[in-house]
N, C-alpha and C positions, 0 to 999 in steps of 0.2 A: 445472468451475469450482470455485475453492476455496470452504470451506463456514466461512469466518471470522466469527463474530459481529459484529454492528457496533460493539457496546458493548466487547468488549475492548480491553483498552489496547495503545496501539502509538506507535512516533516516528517521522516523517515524518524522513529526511535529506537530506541532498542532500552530493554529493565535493567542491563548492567550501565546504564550511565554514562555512556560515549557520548562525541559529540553528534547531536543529531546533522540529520541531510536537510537542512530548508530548499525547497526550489517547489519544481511543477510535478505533479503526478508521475508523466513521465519521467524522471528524472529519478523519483524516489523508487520508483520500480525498477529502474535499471540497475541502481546499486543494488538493492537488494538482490536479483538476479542472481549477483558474482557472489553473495556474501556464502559462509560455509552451512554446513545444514544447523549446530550450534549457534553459530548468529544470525539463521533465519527463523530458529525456534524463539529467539528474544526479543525479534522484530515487531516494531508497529507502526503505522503508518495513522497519524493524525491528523484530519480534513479539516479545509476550511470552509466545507458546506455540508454536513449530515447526508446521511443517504439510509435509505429504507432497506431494509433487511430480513429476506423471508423469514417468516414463523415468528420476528417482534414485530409489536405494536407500536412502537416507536423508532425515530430515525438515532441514528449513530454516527458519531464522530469519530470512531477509531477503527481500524480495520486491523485485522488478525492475522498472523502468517500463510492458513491457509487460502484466505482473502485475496493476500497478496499474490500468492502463488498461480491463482487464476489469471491475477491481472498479466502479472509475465508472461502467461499462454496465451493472455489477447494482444499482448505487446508483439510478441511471435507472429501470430496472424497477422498483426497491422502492416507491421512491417519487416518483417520476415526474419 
């Protein structure tokens, strides 16, 4: 699992064009969280540090719905 700070800043997007969520990891995780399964299939969350990503050779600035989905299950464990 990725080992993202929660305080780091990140923006919440999504492809239909809303406004996005600027804050902290945590933050963009938690919205997404409540959002419906429709506006978590649009969802992307943009970093402002790359992170490495099994099976590429290069880091990544954008995380994926299912990406994010994990992190809500670490959000879960952090803090209950």
């Amino acid at each position: 699992m990725m080992n993202i700070p929660w305080d780091q800043p990140a923006t919440l997007i999504d492809l239909d064009g809303k406004t996005p969520v600027i804050g902290t990891m945590l933050e963009c995780v938690m919205h997404f969280s409540i959002f419906k399964p429709f506006a978590k299939e649009q969802a992307r969350i943009l970093l402002t540090r790359p992170v490495f990503r099994e099976g590429r050779k290069t880091r990544t600035w954008i995380l994926n719905p299912e990406e994010i989905e994990k992190l809500v299950e670490r959000r879960n464990a952090d803090f209950g």
